[in-house]
LOSE-484555 format. One record per residue (C-alpha): residue in three letters; x, y, z. Coordinates in steps of 0.1 Angstrom, whole numbers, padded with zeros to 4 digits, always signed. Layout:
% residues N
ALAXYZ;...
% end
This chain:
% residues 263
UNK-0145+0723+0465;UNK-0176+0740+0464;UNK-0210+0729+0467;UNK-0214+0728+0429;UNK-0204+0722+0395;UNK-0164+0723+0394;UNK-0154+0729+0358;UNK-0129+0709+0336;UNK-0107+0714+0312;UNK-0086+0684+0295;UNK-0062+0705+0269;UNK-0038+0684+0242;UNK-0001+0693+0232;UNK+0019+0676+0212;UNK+0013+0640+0218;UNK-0003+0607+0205;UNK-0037+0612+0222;UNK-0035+0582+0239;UNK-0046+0596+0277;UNK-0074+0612+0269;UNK-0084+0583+0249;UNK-0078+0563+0281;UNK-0099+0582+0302;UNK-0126+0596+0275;UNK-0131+0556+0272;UNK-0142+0551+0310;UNK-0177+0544+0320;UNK-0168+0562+0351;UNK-0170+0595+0331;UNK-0201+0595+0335;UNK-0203+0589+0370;UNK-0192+0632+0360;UNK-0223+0644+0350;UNK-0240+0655+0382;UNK-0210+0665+0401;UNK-0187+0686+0368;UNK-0189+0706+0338;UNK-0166+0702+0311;UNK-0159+0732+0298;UNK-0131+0721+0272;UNK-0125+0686+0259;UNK-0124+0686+0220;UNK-0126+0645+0223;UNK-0159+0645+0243;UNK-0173+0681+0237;UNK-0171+0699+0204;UNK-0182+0728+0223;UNK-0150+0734+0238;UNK-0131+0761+0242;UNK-0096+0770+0256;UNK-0108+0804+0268;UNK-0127+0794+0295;UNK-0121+0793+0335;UNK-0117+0764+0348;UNK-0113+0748+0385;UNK-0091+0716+0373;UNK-0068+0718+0340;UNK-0057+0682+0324;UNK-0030+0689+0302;UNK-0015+0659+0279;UNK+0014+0659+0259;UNK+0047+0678+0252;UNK+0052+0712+0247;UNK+0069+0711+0213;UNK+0054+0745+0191;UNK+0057+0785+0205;UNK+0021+0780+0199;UNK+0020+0756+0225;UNK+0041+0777+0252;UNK+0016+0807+0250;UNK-0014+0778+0251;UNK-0001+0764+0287;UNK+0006+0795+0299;UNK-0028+0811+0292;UNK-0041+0778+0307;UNK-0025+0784+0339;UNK-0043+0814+0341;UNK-0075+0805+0337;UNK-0071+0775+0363;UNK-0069+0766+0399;UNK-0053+0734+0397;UNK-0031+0723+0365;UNK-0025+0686+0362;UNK+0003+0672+0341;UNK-0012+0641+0323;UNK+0010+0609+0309;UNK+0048+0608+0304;UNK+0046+0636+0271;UNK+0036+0662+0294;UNK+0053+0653+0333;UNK+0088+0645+0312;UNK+0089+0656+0279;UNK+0079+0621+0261;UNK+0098+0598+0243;UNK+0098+0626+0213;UNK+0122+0644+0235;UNK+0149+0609+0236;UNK+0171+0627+0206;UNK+0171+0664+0223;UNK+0209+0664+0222;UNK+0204+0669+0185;UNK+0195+0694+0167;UNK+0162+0704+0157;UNK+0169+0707+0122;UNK+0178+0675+0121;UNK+0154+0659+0140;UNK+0128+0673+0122;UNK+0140+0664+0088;UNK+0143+0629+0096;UNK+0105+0624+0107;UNK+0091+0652+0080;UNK+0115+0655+0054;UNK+0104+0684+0034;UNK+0069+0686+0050;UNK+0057+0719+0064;UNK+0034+0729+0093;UNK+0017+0762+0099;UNK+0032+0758+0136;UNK+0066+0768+0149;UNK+0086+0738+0162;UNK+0110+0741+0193;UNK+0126+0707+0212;UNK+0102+0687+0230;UNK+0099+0695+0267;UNK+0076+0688+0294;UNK+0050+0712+0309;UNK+0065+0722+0341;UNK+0094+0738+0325;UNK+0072+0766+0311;UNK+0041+0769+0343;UNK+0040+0756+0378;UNK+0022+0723+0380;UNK+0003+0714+0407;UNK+0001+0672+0405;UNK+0012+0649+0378;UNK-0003+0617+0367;UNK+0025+0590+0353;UNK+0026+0569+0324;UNK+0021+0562+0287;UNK-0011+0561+0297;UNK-0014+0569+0332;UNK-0037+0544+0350;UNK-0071+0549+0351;UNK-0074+0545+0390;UNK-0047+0570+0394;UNK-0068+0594+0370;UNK-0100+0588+0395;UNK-0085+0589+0428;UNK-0069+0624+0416;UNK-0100+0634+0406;UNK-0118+0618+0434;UNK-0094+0642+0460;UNK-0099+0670+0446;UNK-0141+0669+0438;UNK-0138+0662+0479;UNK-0119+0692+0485;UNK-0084+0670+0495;UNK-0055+0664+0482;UNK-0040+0634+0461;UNK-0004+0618+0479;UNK+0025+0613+0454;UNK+0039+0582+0444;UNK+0080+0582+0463;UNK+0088+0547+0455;UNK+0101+0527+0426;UNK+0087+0499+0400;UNK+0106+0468+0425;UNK+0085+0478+0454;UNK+0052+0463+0434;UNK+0075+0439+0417;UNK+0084+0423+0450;UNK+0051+0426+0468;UNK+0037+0404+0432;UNK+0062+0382+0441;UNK+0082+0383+0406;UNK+0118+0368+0399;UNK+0141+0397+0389;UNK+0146+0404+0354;UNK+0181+0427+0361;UNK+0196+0400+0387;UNK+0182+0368+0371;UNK+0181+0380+0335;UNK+0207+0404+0331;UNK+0185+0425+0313;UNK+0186+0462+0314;UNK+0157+0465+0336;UNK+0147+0504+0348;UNK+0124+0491+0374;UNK+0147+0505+0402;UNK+0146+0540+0394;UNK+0109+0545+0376;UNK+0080+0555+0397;UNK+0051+0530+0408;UNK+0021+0527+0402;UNK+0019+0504+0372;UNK+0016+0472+0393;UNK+0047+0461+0380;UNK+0027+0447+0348;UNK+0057+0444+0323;UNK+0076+0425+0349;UNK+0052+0404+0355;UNK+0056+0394+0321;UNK+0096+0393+0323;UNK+0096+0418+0302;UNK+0119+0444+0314;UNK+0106+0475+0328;UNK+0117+0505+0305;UNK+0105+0533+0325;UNK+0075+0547+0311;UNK+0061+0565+0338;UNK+0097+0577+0348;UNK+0124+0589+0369;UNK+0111+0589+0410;UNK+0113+0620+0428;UNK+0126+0636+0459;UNK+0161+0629+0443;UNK+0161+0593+0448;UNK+0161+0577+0414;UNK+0201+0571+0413;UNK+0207+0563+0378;UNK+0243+0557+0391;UNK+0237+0528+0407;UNK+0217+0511+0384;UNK+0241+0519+0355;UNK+0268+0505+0379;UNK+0250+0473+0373;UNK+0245+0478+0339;UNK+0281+0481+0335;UNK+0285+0453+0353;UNK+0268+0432+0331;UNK+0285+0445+0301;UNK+0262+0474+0286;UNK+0284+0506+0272;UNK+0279+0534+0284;UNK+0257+0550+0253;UNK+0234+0520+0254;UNK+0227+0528+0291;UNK+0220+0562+0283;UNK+0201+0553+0252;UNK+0182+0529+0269;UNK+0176+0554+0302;UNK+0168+0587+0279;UNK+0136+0570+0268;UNK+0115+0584+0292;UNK+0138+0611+0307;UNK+0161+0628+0284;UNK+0153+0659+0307;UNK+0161+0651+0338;UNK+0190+0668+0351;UNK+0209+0648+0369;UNK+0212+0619+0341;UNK+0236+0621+0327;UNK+0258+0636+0352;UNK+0250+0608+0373;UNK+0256+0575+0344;UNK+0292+0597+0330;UNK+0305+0589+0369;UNK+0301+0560+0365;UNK+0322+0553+0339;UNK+0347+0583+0349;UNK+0356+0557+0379;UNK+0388+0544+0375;UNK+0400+0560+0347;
% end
């Protein structure tokens, strides 16, 4: 970018707060000061406002109010680059795993009679509503994948994607495998990198927080071939693979052939 100040915005949906807690807790922050201006960031900067222009957008969480759908949009607007943040706002969240109910319901179980000056909708991710240009994974993302976006863009480049799974670190660290060893319902194989395999590491199994890979190669057929296998129905599969992306399209297309074979 420019030879000057680039201004950011990091705006909150629906969501736990967690990534911007992440990142508004990194001494690196300030490593900011000289090179950005943050125009909104309610955590860091009471000052804030939504209004502003802004060279790079962070937006965390779900879009789950109207409210919210005219708030990304008008973000969009006002910025050059809009970056997804954390697994509310690239897939929804895990407040979109019951989305094949209905909202009534749904929201009657976790408020009961409660009311809210905002008007509810399903939980769903960002992207469905504006065009985003990068997306940072997890529930948090990592803090290294925060900087080196940040990093690429404050040089006037461009960060790379992540294209391959959770089993590509969990191989290079060497761990036994908790799906073939364990029999555990492990989503390593279809859930993007970048997390250094931690709960793996662990043998805990992984339960795709950061979620589905893209470029079409996350085959949840396959992998709930082996769940099958191994004796898991199919609504425990899907249960189990919804967490972290209830709104990807080819799901549950994808786990129902499985269990169509041979019928």
């Amino acid at each position: 970018m420019e030879n000057r100040k680039i201004k950011i915005g990091f705006y909150a949906l629906t969501s736990c707060y967690g990534c911007q807690l992440q990142f508004a807790m990194m001494d690196e922050i300030l490593q900011l000061i000289n090179k950005a201006k943050i125009e909104c960031w309610y955590m860091l900067n009471r000052d804030s406002s939504e209004e502003r222009e802004v060279d790079i957008a962070f937006i965390e969480g779900s879009v789950s109010t109207e409210e919210e759908v005219e708030l990304v949009k008008k973000i969009r607007e006002k910025a050059k680059i809009v970056v997804a943040v954390g697994s509310c706002a690239v897939h929804g969240g895990v407040q979109s795993w019951g989305k094949e109910k209905e909202l009534e319901q749904l929201w009657k179980t976790v408020y009961g009679d409660g009311k809210v000056k905002f008007e509810p909708k399903m939980a769903e991710p960002v992207e469905k509503f504006i065009k985003v240009d990068y997306k940072l994974y997890g529930c948090p993302p990592e803090k290294r994948d925060f900087l080196y976006a940040l990093g690429t863009f404050l040089v006037g480049s461009w960060p790379e994607d992540i294209d391959y799974p959770v089993c590509v670190e969990c191989r290079l660290r060497g761990n036994s495998c908790i799906l073939i060893e364990k029999g555990e319902p492990c989503l390593g194989p279809v859930t993007v990198a970048g997390c250094d395999a931690r709960c793996p590491a662990y043998s805990i199994a992984c339960i795709g927080c950061r979620g589905a890979v893209g470029y079409d190669v996350a085959w949840f057929d396959s992998l709930a071939r082996e769940f099958k296998k191994k004796g898991f129905t199919k609504e425990e599969i899907l249960d189990r693979m919804r967490i972290f992306n209830a709104h990807n399209p080819k799901l549950e297309e994808m786990v129902n052939k499985i269990f169509e074979e041979g019928e």
